[in-house]
N, C-alpha and C positions, 0 to 999 in steps of 0.2 A: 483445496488440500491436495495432495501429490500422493502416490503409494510410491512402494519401489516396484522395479522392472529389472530382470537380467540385465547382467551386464553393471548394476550398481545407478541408473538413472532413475529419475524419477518421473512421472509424467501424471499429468493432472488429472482427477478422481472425477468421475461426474455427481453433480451435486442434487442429493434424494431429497422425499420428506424427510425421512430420520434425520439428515446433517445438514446444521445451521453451515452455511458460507463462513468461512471466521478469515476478519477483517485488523492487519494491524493497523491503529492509526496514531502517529508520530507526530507531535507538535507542541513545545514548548507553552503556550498559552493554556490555560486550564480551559476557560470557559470554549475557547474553540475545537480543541478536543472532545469535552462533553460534551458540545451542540451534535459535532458529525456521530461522535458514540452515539449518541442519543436517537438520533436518526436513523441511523444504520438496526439499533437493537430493535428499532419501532418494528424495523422491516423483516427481524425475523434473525437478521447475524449474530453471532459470537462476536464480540469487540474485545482485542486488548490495546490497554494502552501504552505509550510511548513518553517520553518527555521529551527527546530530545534523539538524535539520531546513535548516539553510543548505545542507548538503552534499547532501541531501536534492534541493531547489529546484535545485541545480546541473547535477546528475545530471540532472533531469529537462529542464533547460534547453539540454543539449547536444544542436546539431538534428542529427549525427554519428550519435548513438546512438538508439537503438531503444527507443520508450517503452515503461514494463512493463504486465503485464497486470493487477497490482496492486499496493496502494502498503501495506503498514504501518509503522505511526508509533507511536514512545510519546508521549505524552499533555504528561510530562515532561522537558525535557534543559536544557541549558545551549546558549547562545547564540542557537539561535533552536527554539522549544520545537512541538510536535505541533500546540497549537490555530494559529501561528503559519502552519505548512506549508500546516493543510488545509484555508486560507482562502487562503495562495497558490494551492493548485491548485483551488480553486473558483473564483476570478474568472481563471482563466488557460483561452479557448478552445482553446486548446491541449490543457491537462492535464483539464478540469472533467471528463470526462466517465470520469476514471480510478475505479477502484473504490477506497476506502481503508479499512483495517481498524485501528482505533485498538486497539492490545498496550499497557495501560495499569494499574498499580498506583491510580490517582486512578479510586476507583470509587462514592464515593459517590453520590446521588441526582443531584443538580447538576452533575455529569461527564457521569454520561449524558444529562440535559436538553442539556448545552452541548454532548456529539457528536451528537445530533439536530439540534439549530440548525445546526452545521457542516455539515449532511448527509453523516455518516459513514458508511457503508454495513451497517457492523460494528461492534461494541463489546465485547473480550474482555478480561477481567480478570488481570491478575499476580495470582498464580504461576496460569498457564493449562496445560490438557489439550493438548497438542501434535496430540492426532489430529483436536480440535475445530478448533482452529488449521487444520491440512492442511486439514478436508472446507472452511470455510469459504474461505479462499483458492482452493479446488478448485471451489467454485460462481460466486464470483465471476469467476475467470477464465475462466469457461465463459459470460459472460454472464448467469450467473443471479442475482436478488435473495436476500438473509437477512434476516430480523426477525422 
């Protein structure tokens, strides 16, 4: 989660017992959604979900709600797709500075070239290890870098 800070920025809140990490995860598929929700809640986080990356952008654009402490995305969906999102939230001052973890079947060589250009933070392959899943989500909402 972010507070604000003078000047109008935001910068990332350290994460207590009292505050669950709250994790968006974006992805077209129902049951691979619920698997990472699933997982993620075991471990303690807030999950909301996503269908797709418009819904995605919306979620994150409501100034109501409480930005998450990380974002994952599939790679691919229908109407507005992964590379889509996480070029909205990189030119968005707002969002840029959110962690995102692209949960993606598109794994070829040039998927991973093109989530490095995105600056993805993370790049984990379909059908993924769910506890790899948890620890990285679990570093990143701690502030800390994966690569």
């Amino acid at each position: 989660m972010s507070v604000p800070v003078p000047g109008g920025q935001r910068r990332r809140r350290a994460v207590s017992a009292l505050d669950s990490p709250r994790v968006l995860v974006c992805d077209d598929t129902d049951s691979v959604r619920t698997l990472i929700a699933m997982n993620l809640e075991l471990e303690g986080y807030d999950v909301v979900q996503a269908h797709d990356g418009q819904e995605a952008l919306d979620i994150l654009s409501d100034p109501n709600a409480p930005l998450p402490d990380v974002v994952t995305v599939d790679a691919l969906m229908p109407r507005r797709d992964g590379w889509w999102t996480v070029a909205m939230i990189r030119t968005d001052p707002r969002l840029e500075h959110l962690p995102v973890v692209m949960v993606t079947a598109s794994v070829q060589r040039h998927h991973r070239a093109q989530a490095e250009q995105a600056n993805v933070d993370a790049f984990i392959a379909k059908p993924f290890d769910p506890d790899e899943l948890v620890a990285i989500v679990g570093v990143l909402a701690s502030g800390g870098r994966v690569h």
